[in-house]
N, C-alpha and C positions, 0 to 999 in steps of 0.2 A: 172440535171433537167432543165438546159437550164437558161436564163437572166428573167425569171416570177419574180413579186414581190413578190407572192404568195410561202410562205416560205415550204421546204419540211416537211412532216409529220413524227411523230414521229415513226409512222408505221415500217417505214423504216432503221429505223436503226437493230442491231440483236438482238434477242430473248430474251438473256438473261439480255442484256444493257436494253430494253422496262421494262423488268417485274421487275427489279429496281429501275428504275424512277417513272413507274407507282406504283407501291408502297408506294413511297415517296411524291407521288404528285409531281412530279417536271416537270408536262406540260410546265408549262406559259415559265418558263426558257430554256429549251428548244427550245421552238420554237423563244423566243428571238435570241438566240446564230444561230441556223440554220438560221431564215433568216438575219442576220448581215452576214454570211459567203456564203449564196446565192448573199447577194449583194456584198459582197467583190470581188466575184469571179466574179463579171457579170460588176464590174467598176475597178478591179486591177488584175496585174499580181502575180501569185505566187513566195516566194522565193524559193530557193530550198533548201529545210530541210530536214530531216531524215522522219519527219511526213506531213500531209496538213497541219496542222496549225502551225510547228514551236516549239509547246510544248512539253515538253515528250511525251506525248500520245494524239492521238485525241480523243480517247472516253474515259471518268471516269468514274469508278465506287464508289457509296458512299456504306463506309463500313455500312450497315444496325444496326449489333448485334455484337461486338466487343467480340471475348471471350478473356481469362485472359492474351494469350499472343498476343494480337495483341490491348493492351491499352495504350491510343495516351497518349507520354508524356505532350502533350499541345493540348487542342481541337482550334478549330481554333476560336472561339471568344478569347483563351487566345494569339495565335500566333498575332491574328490582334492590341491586346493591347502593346501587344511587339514590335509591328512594328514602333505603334505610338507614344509609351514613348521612343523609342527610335530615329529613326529618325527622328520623327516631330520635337519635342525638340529642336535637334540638330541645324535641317532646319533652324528652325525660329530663334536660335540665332546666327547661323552662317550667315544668309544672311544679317542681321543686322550690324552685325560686318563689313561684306565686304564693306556694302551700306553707310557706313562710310568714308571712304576711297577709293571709287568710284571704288571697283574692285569688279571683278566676283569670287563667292567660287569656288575654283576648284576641289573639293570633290563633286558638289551640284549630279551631274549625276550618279557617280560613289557609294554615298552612295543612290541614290534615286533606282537603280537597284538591289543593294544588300537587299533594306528593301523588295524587291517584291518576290526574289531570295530565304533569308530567311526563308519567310510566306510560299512561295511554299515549301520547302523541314520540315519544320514543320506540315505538317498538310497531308503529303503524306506517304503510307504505304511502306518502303524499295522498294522506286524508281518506285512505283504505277503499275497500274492503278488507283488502289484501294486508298482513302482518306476517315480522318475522315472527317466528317459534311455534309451539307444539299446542297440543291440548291443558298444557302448565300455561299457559300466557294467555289464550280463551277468555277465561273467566274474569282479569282483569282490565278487559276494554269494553265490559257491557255495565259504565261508568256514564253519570251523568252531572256536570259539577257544579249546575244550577240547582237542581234536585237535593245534590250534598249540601252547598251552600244555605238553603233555602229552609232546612231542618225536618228534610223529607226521608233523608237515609239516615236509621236509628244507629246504626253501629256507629257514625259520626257520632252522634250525640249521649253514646255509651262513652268513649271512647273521653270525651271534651267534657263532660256532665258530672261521670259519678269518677272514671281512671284516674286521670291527672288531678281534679282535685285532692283525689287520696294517693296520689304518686308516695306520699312521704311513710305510707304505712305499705306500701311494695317495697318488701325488703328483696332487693337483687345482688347477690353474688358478681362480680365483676364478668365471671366465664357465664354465666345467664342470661345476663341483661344484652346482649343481641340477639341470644335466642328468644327469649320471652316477649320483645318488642318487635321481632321478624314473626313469631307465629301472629300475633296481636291484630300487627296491620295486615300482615300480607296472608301467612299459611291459612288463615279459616276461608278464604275466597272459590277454593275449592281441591278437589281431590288430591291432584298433581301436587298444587302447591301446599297442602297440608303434608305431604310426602317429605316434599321440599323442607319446610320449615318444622320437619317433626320436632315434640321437645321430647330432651331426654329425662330421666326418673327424678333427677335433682331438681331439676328445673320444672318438671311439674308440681313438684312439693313446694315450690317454695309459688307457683301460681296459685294451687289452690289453698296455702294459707292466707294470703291475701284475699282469694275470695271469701273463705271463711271470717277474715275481719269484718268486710265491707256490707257483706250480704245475708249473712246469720240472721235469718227473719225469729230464732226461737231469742234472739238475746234485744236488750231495748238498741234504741240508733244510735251508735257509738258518736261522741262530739267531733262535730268536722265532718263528717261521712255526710253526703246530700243525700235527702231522701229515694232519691232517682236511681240508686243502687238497690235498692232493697225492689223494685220493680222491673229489674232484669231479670230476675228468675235465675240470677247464677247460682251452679252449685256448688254449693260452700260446703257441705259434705265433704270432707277428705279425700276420704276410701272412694269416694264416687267419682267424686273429681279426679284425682289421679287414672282411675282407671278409665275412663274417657277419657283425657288426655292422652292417655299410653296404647289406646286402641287400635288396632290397624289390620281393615285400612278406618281411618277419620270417622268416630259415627257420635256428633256430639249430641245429638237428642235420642238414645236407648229408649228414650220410655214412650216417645209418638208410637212406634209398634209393642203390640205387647205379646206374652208370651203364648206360644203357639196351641198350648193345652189349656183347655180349663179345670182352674183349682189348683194353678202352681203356679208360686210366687217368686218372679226372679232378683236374688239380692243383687245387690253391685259389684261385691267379690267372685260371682258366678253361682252362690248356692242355690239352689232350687229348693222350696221350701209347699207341703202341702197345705194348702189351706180350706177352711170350711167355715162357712157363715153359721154353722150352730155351736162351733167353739173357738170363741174368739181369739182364745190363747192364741192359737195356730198363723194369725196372723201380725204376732208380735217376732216372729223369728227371723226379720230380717235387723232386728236391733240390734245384733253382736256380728252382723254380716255388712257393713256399711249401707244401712236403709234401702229402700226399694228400688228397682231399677225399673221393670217392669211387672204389671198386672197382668194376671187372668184373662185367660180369652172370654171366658164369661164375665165379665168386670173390666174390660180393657181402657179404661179410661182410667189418667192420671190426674187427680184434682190438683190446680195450681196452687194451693196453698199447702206452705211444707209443713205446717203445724196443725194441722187437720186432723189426722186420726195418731193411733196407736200410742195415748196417751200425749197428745201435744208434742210428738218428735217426729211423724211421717207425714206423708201424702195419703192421701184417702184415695182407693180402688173403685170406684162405681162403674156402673152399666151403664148411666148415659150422663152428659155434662149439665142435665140439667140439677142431679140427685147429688151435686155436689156444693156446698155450703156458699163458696165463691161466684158460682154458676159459669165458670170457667175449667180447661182444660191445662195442665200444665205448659206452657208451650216452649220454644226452643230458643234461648239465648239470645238477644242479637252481636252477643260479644264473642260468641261462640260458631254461631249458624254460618253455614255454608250456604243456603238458602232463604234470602229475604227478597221479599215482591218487590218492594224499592228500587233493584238491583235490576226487575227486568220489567219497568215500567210500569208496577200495580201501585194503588196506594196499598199502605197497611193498615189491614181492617183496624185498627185501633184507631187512627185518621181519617178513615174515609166520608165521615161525616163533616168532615171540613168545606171550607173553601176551598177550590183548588182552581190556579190560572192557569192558561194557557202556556204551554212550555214548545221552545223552539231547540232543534243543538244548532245549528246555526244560523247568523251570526250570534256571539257569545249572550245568553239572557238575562233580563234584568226584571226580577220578582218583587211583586212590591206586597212584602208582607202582613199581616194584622197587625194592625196597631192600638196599644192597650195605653190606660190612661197610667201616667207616672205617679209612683206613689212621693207625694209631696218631700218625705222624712227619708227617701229613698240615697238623695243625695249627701245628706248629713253622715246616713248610717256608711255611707263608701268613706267620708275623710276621715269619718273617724279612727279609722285604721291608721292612716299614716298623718294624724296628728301630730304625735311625738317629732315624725322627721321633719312637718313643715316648721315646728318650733325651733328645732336646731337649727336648718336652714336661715328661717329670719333674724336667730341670734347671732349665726356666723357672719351674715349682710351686715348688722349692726355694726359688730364689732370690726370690719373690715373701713365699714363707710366712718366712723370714729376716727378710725388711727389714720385715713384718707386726708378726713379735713384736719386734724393737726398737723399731720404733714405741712398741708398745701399752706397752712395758716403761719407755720415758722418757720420756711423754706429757707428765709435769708440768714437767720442764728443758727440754723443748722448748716449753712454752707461756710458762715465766719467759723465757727466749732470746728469743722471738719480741717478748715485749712490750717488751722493753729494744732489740732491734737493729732488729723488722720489724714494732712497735707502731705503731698510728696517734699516739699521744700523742708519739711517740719522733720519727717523719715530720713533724706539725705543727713541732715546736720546729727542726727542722733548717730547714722551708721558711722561719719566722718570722725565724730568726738572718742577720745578714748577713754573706754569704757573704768579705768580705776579712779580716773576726774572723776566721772556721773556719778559712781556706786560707790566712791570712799564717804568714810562721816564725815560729816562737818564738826570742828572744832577742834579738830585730833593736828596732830602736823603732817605735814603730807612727809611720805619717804617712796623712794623709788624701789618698784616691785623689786625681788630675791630673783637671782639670775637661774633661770632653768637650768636643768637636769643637763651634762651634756649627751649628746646620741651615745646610745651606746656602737661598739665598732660592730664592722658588719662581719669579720671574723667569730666575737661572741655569738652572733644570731644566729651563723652557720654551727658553731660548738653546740647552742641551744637544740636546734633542730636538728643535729647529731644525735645527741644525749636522746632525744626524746624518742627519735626513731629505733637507736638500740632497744630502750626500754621496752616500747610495742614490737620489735622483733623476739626477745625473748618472751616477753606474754604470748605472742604467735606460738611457737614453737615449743614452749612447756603445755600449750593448751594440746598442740597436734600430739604431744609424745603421751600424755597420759590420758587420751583419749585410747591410744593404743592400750593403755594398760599401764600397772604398777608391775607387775609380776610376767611371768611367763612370756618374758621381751627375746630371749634367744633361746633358743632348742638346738640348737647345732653350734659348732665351731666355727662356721663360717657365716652367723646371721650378723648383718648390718643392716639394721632397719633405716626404712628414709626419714626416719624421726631424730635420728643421732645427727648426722652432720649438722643441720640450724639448728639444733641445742649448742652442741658445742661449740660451733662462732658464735652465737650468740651471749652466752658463759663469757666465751673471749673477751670479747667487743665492751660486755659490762667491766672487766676487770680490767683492761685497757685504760678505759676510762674514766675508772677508778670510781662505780656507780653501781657499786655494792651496796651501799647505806643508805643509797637515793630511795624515799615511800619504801613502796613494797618489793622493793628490790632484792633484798635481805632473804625475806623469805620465796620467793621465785627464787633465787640462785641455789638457796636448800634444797632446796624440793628437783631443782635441775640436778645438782651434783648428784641427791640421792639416787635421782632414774638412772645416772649413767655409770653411777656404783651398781647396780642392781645388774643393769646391760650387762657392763663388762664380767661382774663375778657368776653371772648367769653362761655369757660366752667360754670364759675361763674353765668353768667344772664340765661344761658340753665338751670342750678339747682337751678335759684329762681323761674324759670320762670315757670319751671314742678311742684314744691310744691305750688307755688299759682293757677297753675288749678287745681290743688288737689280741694283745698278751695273754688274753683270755685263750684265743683261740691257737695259741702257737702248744706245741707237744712239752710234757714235761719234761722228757729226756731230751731234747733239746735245749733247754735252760737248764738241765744240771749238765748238760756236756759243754756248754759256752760261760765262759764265765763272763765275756764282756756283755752275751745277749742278756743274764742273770741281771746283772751293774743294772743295766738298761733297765729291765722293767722293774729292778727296784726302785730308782729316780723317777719311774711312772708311775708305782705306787704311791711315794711322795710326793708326787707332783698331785695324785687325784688325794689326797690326803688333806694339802693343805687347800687346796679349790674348795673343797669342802668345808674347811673351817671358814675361807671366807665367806662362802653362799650362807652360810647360817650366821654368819655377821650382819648381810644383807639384807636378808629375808628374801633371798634366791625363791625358785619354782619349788613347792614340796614334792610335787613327781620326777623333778631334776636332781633332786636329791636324795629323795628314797630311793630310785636307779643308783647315783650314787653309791653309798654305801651298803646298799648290795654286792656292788659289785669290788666294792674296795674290798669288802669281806671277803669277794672268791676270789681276791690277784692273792690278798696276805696269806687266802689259805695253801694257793697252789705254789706260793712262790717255797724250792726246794731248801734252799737255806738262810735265815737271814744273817748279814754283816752283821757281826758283833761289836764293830765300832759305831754301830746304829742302834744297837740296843740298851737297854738299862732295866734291872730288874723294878716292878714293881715296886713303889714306897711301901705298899699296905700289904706287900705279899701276895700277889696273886699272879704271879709268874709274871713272865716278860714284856716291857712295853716300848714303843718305838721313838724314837727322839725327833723332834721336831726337825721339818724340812733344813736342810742349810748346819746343821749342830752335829757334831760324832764325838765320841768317847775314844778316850785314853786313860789309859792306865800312869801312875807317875811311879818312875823305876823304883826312886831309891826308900818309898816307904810302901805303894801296891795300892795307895787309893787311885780311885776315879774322879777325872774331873770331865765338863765339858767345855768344847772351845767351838767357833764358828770354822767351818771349812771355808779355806784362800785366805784368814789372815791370821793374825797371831796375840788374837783376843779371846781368851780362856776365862772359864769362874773357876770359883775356888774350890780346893782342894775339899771330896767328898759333899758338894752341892749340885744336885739334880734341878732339872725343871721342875715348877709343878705339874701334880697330876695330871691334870684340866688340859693340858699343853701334849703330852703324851699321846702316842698314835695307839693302836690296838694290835697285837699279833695274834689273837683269837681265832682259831680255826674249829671251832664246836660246828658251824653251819656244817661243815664239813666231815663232822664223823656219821650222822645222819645217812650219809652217801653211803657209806663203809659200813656200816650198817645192814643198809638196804641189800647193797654186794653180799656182806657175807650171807644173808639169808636167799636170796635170788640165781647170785653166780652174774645174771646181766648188768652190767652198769648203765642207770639213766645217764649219768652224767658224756658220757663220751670221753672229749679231750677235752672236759674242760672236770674232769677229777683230779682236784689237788692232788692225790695219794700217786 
């Protein structure tokens, strides 16, 4: 079809190849692959292969409908994971390894052509045309491994040259490094699989600061970096790179087309910028835009050198390749390109003035390369890298072969030695002798060892392991009860927490035992006895506290018409009286106790009379106070004093001595005039039937 750019149709191929594709959809790729090979053929020579393109076959057919015998043992997404679990892997840790030691892997080539080699006879039907898979798998069997091997496919020799040598300045994040070594080898081969192997935003950042290390033509050649990087034309550009990278669909040469207007300059972050050759400002504006992407249609050529115009930091725009300093075009990655002539049987013009043999695909060929003269110092300059190891190797032989021949030279003094110090006959007698012979002094008198301890009985060991397990039962048990709490252990009359019973056997079992004073036993049994002081004077004023609202709610003319129901809720009131005095011994609930004496204040106030053998005036004068639970007053006939005596026996103090104060109940009804108050001003009473009056 002649040197058009205008790629041939698919029209043209034959009938039955069209009515497959068309089938399959497989246009777009198609006309990919034809015009890469229109232009191969219109800027390179062919080599001479069995086919035009060098591959087994030039046209493929994809197997459509697979019947039972012709099911691919591997579809070709599993052949492409096999390619990459296994030579990528490899790749990346062998070039590491090398980049150690300042050598090149000499495997890197020869397994990078077998992983392609492989994939292609994997996913081919006995020796093709015919393959399983789509327009994604295509692009990967138009492979030639003569050609790869022979340092005819540049992406090899990007890949094994400038990559792996600088493997150790690719810095890869663990979640990366299968994506950036899947798009590497596999995704740039073409559309589908760029789809396939797209990288995400992290992962292009961290490709294109590697390229930025390796390939930065504006900084000098970083040490270790082969000069064969800096003639990739990778963009080391950031903003440029990323954004090629993240494009979609796949477009890694932007600047082969340029922009469709003339006099507008496209950056790489998409800004359109007007330019004019009479002010050259105008065309500094893609500096704060990540550099130039593409030129002017009037200007549509990109000059290959990046440090050309705009002050030594862009590309130069010209009208034709000859008006550029280099006399070269920018051109397209081979570590990048979807499209190189190699791939479908052109040389690449960079090559083409070579040698080139005759190429068969089968049987397997064997290229017999240029051969250059050896540089004499060539082979000095390789050991001397692993110098150092060969010296320690020869040192460690030395010392090995040394201690060999003394061996072998005093084998017989070393066997009498052994059987006198490290003999079994020599070990018997020592184990047999007993031991206070061998290790007593000499000169001392001997005496027979002190007769051991006797057993102790197995009764103690049982008492021991008794004692022991009480101890950790009440540590158990103090720990569950005051995890519950110091305080606010009972609210009712009826609360028995499940923390009381193992305290209290517990308690038991130490006192039993008489394993009070055992460590910290001491203090565990305080701290127990006090929770269950607390429990019970907490239980205690909840069940005075419930029988005197009882009383609360019963009618006052009711307790002054019953004198025994009176009796009653005055023993209630002493009963919530001294509950009381013990919760504030204890340090009871404050809300259990301000209820409390609340309410002990409205039984005293409502209660209609109190017993006068329960009262006693005031010491200090302030009317009348109530005598402790269990105590009543009497009068003595024959002179009129008071004494107090305990009620049920017949133990009195003496004649005109009272408790103290401090001991004395309250019969205070002031809460209570407040009510009467309120009455007499209202008429309604809040209080109901629980008005003292």
């Amino acid at each position: 079809q002649g040197c058009s750019r205008r790629p041939a149709r698919v029209g043209r191929f034959p009938p039955a190849i069209r009515h497959a594709m068309a089938a399959r959809q497989q246009w777009r790729t198609a006309q990919i692959w034809t015009m890469a090979l229109a232009s191969s053929m219109c800027n390179a020579e062919p080599f001479e292969c069995a086919t035009s393109t060098c591959a087994l076959h030039d046209v493929w057919v994809p197997l459509v409908e697979a019947n039972d015998t012709e099911t691919p043992d591997t579809t070709c997404p599993d052949a492409q994971d096999a390619a990459l679990s296994g030579y990528a892997a490899e790749a990346r840790e062998q070039c590491l390894a090398y980049t150690t030691v300042a050598a090149d892997w000499p495997d890197c080539r020869s397994g990078y052509c077998a992983m392609y080699d492989n994939l292609v006879q994997a996913i081919i039907l006995e020796g093709g045309p015919e393959f399983y898979g789509e327009a994604e798998c295509e692009p990967l069997l138009r492979f030639n491994r003569t050609l790869c091997e022979t340092g005819f496919y540049r992406d090899a020799e990007a890949f094994c040259q400038c990559i792996c040598p600088t493997m150790d300045l690719f810095e890869m994040t663990s979640f990366c490094e299968a994506e950036l070594m899947g798009f590497l080898l596999l995704g740039r081969r073409g559309p589908e699989l760029a789809d396939r192997y797209r990288l995400s935003r992290s992962c292009s950042s961290q490709l294109c600061d590697y390229f930025q290390k390796v390939a930065d033509r504006s900084l000098p050649l970083p040490e270790g970096v082969p000069a064969v990087c800096h003639e990739l034309h990778l963009p080391f550009r950031r903003t440029q790179c990323v954004n090629i990278a993240q494009q979609r669909p796949y477009e890694p040469c932007p600047w082969l087309e340029p922009n469709p207007k003339a006099g507008e300059l496209t950056c790489s972050d998409g800004t359109v910028c007007q330019v004019d050759d009479s002010n050259p400002d105008t065309w500094t504006c893609c500096e704060n835009h990540g550099f130039r992407l593409q030129c002017p249609a009037d200007k549509p050529v990109m000059c290959a050198d990046p440090v050309e115009c705009d002050g030594g930091t862009d590309h130069c725009c010209e009208a034709t390749v000859d008006l550029c300093s280099s006399r070269k075009a920018r051109p397209c990655s081979p570590v990048l390109t979807m499209e190189l002539p190699e791939w479908l049987g052109r040389t690449p013009v960079e090559v083409s003035p070579l040698l080139r043999p005759v190429f068969t695909t089968v049987p397997p060929l064997v290229i017999q390369r240029n051969v250059t003269a050896e540089d004499p110092d060539a082979l000095g300059k390789k050991l001397a890298a692993y110098l150092p190891w060969i010296l320690i190797g020869l040192g460690v032989c030395g010392g090995v072969s040394v201690v060999g021949v003394c061996v072998f030279l005093s084998r017989q003094h070393l066997r009498t030695v052994g059987k006198n110090l490290f003999g079994g006959p020599r070990m018997m007698q020592i184990y047999r002798s007993p031991v206070i012979k061998i290790f007593y002094p000499s000169g001392l008198p001997t005496r027979e060892p002190a007769p051991l301890p006797p057993l102790r009985p197995q009764h103690e060991i049982e008492a021991e392991k008794a004692d022991l397990a009480a101890c950790e039962a009440l540590q158990a048990a103090l720990a569950k009860a005051e995890l519950r709490g110091r305080r606010h252990l009972a609210l009712s009359a009826g609360a028995f927490p499940d923390e009381e019973k193992p305290l209290r056997e517990a308690l038991a079992c130490i006192r039993m035992r008489n394993l009070q004073q055992l460590g910290r036993n001491f203090a565990l049994v305080q701290r127990g006895e006090q929770w269950l002081r607390t429990l019970d004077a907490e239980r205690d004023l909840a069940g005075a506290l419930q029988e005197a609202r009882q009383d609360l709610q019963k009618p006052l003319g009711e307790l002054r018409r019953s004198e025994e129901k009176s009796s009653v809720a005055f023993n209630n009131l002493e009963i919530l009286a001294q509950a009381i005095k013990a919760a504030k011994l204890e340090d009871c609930s404050d809300v259990l106790l301000t209820q409390a004496v609340s309410v002990l204040k409205e039984v005293t106030a409502k209660t209609p009379t109190l017993p006068s053998d329960h009262c006693v005036l005031d010491p200090e004068g302030e009317g009348i106070r109530l005598l402790p639970m269990g105590q009543l007053r009497a009068v003595w006939p024959h002179s009129g004093e008071s004494y107090v005596f305990t009620a049920g026996t017949e133990v009195a103090g003496s004649l005109g001595e009272m408790p103290p104060r401090d001991e004395l109940g309250d019969a205070s009804a002031d809460e209570a005039r407040a009510v009467c108050a309120d009455f007499a001003a209202r008429r309604p009473c809040r209080a109901g039937r629980r008005c003292p009056w």
